[in-house]
C-alpha positions in Angstrom: -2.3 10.0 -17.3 0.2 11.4 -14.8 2.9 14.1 -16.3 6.3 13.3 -15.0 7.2 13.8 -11.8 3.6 13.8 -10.5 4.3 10.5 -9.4 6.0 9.7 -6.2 6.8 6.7 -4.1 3.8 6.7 -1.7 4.6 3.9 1.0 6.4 0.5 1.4 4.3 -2.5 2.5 6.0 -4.9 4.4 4.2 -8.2 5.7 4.7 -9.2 9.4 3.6 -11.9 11.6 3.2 -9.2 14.7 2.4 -5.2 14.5 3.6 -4.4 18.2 6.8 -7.0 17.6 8.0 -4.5 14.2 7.0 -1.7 15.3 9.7 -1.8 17.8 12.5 -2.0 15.2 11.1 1.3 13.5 10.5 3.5 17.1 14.2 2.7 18.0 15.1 4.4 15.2 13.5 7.4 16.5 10.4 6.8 14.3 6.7 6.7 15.5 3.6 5.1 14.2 0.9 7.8 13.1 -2.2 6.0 12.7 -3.3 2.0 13.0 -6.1 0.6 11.2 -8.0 -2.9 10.3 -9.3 -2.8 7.0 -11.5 -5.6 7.2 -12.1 -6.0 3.5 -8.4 -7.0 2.8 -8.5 -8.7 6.2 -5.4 -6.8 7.7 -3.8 -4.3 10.4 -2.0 -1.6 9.4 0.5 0.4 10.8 1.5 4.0 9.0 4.9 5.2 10.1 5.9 8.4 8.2 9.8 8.8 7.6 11.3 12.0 9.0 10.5 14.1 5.8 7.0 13.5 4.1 8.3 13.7 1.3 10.3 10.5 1.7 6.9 8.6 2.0 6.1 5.6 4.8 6.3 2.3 5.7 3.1 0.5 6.3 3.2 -3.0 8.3 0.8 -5.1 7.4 -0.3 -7.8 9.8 -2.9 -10.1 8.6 -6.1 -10.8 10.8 -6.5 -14.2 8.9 -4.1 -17.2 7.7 -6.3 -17.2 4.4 -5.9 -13.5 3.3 -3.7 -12.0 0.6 -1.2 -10.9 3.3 -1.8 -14.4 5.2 -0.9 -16.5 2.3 1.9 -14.1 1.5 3.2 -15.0 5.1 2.9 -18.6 4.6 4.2 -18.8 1.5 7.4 -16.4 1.8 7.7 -15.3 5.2 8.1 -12.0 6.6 9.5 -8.7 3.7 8.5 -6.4 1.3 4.9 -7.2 0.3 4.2 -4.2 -1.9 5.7 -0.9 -3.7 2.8 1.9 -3.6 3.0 4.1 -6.2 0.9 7.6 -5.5 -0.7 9.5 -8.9 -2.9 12.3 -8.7 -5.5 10.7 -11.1 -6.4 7.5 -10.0 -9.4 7.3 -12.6 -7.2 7.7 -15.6 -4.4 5.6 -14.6 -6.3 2.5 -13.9 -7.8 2.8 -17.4 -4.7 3.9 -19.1 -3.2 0.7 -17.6 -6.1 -1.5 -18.7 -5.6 0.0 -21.7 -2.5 -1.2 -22.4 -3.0 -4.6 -20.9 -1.5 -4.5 -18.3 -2.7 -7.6 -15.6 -4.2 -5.7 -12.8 -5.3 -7.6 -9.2 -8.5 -5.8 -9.3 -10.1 -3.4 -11.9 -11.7 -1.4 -9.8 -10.7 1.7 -7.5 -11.0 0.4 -3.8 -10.9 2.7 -0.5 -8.0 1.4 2.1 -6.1 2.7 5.3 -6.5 6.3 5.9 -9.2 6.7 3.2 -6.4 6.4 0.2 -8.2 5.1 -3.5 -6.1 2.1 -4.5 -5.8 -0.6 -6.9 -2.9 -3.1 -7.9 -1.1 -4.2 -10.6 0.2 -7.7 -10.8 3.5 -8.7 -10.6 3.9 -9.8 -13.6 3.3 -6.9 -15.1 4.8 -4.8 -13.0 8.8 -6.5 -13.3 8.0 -9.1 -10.3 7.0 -6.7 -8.1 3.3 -6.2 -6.3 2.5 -2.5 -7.3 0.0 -0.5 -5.7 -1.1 2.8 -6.9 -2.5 5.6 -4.6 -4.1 8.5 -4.5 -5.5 10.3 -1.5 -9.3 11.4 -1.0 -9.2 15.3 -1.9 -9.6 16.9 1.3 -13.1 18.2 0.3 -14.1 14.6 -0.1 -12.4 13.7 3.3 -14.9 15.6 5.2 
């Protein structure tokens, strides 16, 4: 498992009807979108937008490319907000099966590839104090190439 302080707040997901309509919002505050993706799998757009300091992590919008996906439904059900908290470890591998281990209810048991080419899975809500978690970790740049 991760030691303390190996662990960081990765991203904030936040579930919109329109990527070009929120976007605005964020570039008036003098903040730009690095990189927009589909990732057709989870049926969704992304939009990264790194705060000023990488260390203070991003904000991801996520617009769905279908009524009937996670994001879609998430729409329908509770409108536009905070969809997820992403979590980033450095050992994927052995926090998903420390979390299994301990029971924790988990959306999907195995590691998944998503925007960018970050290794994710999530833990459900109600295991994680009502809150969608998603932990991260990014491709080691060997493996990125």
């Amino acid at each position: 498992m991760n030691e303390p302080g190996q662990i960081k707040i990765d991203h904030l997901g936040i579930a919109v009807a329109s990527l070009d309509a929120a976007r605005r919002l964020y570039e008036s505050l003098g903040l730009a979108v690095a990189h927009t993706e589909t990732v057709e799998h989870e049926q969704v757009k992304v939009a990264m937008i790194p705060m000023s300091s990488s260390d203070t992590g991003r904000i991801e919008l996520l617009e769905p490319t279908s009524e009937d996906s996670p994001v879609g439904r998430f729409l329908k059900k509770r409108g536009e907000g905070l969809h997820h908290v992403a979590l980033q470890v450095e050992d994927i591998a052995s926090t998903l099966a420390t979390l299994k281990a301990q029971g924790a209810r988990l959306v999907n048991e195995q590691i998944q590839v998503g925007a960018g080419g970050h290794l994710y899975f999530f833990v459900h809500p109600s295991s994680a104090g009502g809150v969608l978690l998603e932990i991260c970790q990014d491709v080691p740049a060997a493996e990125a190439k």
